[in-house]
N, C-alpha and C positions, 0 to 999 in steps of 0.2 A: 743071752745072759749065761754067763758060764759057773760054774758052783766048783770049788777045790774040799778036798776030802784034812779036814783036821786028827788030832794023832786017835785021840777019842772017836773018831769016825762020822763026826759029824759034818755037816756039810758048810763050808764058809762063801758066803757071795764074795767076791769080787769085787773092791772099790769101782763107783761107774753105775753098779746094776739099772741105780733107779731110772737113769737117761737113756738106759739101754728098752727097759720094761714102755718110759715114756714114749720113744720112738716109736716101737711096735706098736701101740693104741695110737699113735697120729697117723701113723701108713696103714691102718685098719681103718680109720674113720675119715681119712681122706678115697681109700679103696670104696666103702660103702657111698660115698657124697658122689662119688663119678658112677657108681652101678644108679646110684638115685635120679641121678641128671638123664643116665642115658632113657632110662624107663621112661621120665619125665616127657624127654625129649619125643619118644615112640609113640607116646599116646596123646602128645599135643599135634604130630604130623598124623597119625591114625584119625584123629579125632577132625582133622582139616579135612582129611580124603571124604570122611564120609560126610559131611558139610559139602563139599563139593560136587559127591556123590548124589546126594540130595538134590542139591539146586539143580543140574544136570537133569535128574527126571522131571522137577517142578517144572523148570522149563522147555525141557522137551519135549511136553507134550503139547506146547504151541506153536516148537519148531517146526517150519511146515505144515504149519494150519492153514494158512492160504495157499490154496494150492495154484500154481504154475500156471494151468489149463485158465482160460481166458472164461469158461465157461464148466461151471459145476454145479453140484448138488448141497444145498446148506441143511447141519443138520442142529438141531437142539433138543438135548435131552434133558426130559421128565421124569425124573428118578427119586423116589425115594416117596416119603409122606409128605402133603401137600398141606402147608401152612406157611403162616408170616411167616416163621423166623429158620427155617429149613432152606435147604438148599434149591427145594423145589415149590418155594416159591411163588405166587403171583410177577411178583418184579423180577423173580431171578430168570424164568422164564421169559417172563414177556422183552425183557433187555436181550437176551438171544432170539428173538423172536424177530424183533424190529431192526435189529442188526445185520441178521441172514436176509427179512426184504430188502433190505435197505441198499446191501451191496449190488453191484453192477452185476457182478456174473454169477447172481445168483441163478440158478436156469430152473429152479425147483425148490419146495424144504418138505425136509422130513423130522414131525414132532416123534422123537423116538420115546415111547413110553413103558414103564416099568414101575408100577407106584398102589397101593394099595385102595390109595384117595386117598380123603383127608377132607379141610372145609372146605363146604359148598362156596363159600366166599368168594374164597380164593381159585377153585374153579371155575367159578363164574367171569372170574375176569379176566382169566386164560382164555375160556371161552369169547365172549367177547371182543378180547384183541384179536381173535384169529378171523372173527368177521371181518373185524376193522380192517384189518392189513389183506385179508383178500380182494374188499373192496376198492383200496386205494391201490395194491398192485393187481390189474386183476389176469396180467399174464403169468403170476408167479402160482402154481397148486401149490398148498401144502396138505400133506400125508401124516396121516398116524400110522406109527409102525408099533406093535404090541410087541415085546417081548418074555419077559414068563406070565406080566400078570398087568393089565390095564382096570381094576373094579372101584365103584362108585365115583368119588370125585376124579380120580383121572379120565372114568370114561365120559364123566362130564365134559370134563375140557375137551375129551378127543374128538367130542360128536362134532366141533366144527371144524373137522379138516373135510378137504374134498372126498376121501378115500379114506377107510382105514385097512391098513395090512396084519396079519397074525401068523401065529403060528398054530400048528392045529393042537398043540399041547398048552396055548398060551389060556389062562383064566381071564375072563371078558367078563363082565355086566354088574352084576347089585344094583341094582338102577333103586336105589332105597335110601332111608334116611334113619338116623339112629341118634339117641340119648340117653346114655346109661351112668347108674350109680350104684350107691349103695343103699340099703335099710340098716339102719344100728337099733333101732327102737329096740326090739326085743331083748336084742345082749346089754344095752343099758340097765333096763329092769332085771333081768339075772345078775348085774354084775351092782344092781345097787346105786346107778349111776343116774344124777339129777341132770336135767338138760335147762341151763338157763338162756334165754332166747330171749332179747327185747326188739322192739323194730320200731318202724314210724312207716305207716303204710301196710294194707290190711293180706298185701299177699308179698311183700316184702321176701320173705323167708320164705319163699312157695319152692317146692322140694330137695328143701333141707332133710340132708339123709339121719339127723338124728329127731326127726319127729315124723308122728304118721302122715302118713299121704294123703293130702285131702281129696274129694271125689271132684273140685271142683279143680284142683291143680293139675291133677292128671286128666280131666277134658280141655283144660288150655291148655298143655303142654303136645299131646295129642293134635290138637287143632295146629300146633306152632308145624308139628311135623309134617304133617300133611301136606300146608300151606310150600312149604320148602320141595316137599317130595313133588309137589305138581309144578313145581318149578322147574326143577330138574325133566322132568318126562317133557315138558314142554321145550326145552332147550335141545334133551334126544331127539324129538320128535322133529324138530326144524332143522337140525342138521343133519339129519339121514336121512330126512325125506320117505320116498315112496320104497327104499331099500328096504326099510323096515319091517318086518311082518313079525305085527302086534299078538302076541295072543295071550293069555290068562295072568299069565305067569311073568311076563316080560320082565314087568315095573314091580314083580312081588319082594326083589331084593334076592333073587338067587341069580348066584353064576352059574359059566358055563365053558367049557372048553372052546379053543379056537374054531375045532371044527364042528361043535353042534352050533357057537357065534354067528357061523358064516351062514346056518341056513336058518336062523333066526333072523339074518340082519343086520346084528350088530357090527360083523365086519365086512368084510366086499372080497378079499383075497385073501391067498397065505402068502408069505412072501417076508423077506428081510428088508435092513435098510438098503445094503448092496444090493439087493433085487431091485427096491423100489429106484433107488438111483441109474440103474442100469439099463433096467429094460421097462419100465412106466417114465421117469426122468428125461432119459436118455442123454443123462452125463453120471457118466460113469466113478469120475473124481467128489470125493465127500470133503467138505470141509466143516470141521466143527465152528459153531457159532455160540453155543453153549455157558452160559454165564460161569465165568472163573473165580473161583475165591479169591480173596487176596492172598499175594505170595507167602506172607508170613504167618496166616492162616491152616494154607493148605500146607506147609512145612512143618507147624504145630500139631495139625490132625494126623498126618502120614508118620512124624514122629513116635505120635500116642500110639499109632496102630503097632508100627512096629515094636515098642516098648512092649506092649500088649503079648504080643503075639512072642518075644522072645521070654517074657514072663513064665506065659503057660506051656513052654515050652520045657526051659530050663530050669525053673523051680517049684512048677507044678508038676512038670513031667506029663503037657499034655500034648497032643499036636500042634496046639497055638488056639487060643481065643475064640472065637466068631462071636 
C-alpha cells in the first residue's frame, strides 16, 4: 500500500488500498493455514512413530520367547502382591504354570519369585498346582528362585517347588498370618459422633471399627488366625520336608536374610534363575512362560507409567514418579 503526500502534508492512499491491505491478510492467513498443517502433519507422524514404538516393545518381549534350543528351561514369574485381581494371581500364575509343564521341551521351571504375599487363598492354590503338575509330570523340577524378597503368602506357594534358590540379601519367611484395622470409637466420642449400627444376627457387625471390641470377637477372630496360620506351617512343613530346621521362632512371623534362610531351611542354595537353568537345569536357554496381559492392557499401563514419569519429571521437576 503506497500513501502520496497532499499540498497540506497529509497523507492520501491510493485508489486500490483496500485490495491491496485485503491481499496481504489472505497471504498471511494462508502462510499461517500451511505453518498449521505442517505442525499438524509432525505430530500426527510423531505421534504414529511412538505408537509403533510402543507396539514394537509390547511385542517384543514375546519375540523369541520360544527359544530355538529343542530343549530349555521354562520360567514363570510371581511378582508383585498375591490376589484375585493382580497380576500375580492364582490363574495368572498357574496358566504360566501349566503352560511351561505342558510344553515339550520344557527340560525344567523356574517359579521366579519377588512378592510380599498376599491371600492365603490364593497361595494355597499356587501351592497345590505346583503338587499337581509335579505329580502328573514327574520328570519335569520346578524351582523357586527368590529375588529381593519371597515373605508370607509367596513363601507359601514357594514351599512346593523341589528346591528353592536365594540370594544371601533376598528377605525369606513371615510364615505368619495377619488382620488389621482400625478403632474410631474413641475419636467418635470426642468428635461428638453417633454410631448407628442395625443388623439381623447377633455377631453380624463383629469387628466393626466403629464400635468397641468385643472379648468374644476377638477370641473368634484370633481362633480364625490361627486355624489359617496352622495351615500355612503345615503346607511349609510338607514341602521342605526334613530341610527344615524348626526352631522357636520360625513360624513366629519374622523374616530373615537369604543367608541366615539358608541355614534355617527355608532355602537350599544361593543362586539365580541363570544359575538355576544352567548348572541345576542343565539347559542353559530360558524361555518365559509367564502369563501376558492383554495387549491393549499392557499398552494402557506402560502408557500411564510413562505419562507418570514424564509428569514428575517436567512439571514437578522430579526425577519421575515410583
Amino acid at each position: 500500500m503506497t500513501e502520496n503526500m497532499n499540498e497540506a502534508g497529509g497523507a492520501v492512499r491510493e485508489p486500490g488500498w483496500e485490495r491491496d491491505v485485503l491481499e496481504r491478510l489472505a497471504f498471511a492467513t494462508l502462510t499461517e493455514q500451511r505453518r498449521a498443517r505442517r505442525w499438524g502433519i509432525f505430530f500426527k507422524l510423531f505421534f504414529a512413530a511412538y505408537l509403533l514404538f510402543m507396539l514394537f516393545l509390547l511385542i517384543g518381549d514375546n519375540v523369541g520367547g520360544r527359544a530355538l534350543a529343542a530343549r530349555y528351561t521354562a520360567l514363570v514369574e510371581l511378582d508383585g502382591e498375591i490376589s484375585a485381581d493382580s497380576l500375580a494371581s492364582a490363574d495368572n500364575v498357574i496358566t504360566g504354570l501349566r503352560s511351561a509343564f505342558e510344553d515339550k521341551g520344557t527340560a525344567g521351571v523356574i517359579l521366579r519369585a519377588n512378592s510380599p504375599g498376599g491371600s492365603p487363598v490364593q497361595a494355597g492354590y499356587i501351592y497345590d498346582e505346583i503338587k499337581r503338575l509335579r505329580a502328573k509330570y514327574p520328570k519335569i523340577p520346578v524351582y523357586g528362585v527368590v529375588t529381593d524378597m519371597c515373605a508370607s503368602g509367596c513363601y507359601y506357594a514357594l514351599a512346593a517347588a523341589d528346591k528353592i534358590y536365594a540370594d544371601r540379601a533376598s528377605i525369606v519367611g513371615s510364615i505368619g498370618v495377619l488382620m488389621n484395622s482400625f478403632g474410631f470409637v474413641e475419636g467418635m466420642k470426642k468428635l461428638g459422633i453417633e454410631r448407628r449400627l442395625l443388623t439381623a444376627g447377633e455377631h453380624k457387625a463383629m469387628l466393626d471399627p466403629f464400635s468397641p471390641l468385643k472379648p468374644f470377637d476377638r477370641k473368634h477372630a484370633q481362633q480364625l488366625l490361627e486355624r489359617v496360620h496352622q495351615q500355612f506351617i503345615e503346607r511349609v512343613r510338607s514341602g521342605r520336608g526334613q530341610a527344615l530346621k524348626e526352631t522357636r521362632t520360625i513360624y513366629s512371623g519374622l523374616f530373615w536374610t537369604g543367608e541366615e534362610a539358608l541355614k534355617l531351611g527355608l532355602v537350599d542354595e544361593f543362586g539365580s534363575a541363570g544359575f538355576v537353568a544352567r548348572e541345576v537345569v542343565g539347559a542353559e536357554d530360558i524361555v518365559d512362560f509367564s502369563y501376558q496381559e492383554a495387549l491393549f492392557d499392557r499398552f494402557a499401563r506402560r502408557i500411564g507409567t510413562a505419562m507418570a514419569r514424564v509428569l514428575g519429571t517436567e512439571v514437578l521437576g522430579r526425577p519421575g514418579l515410583r
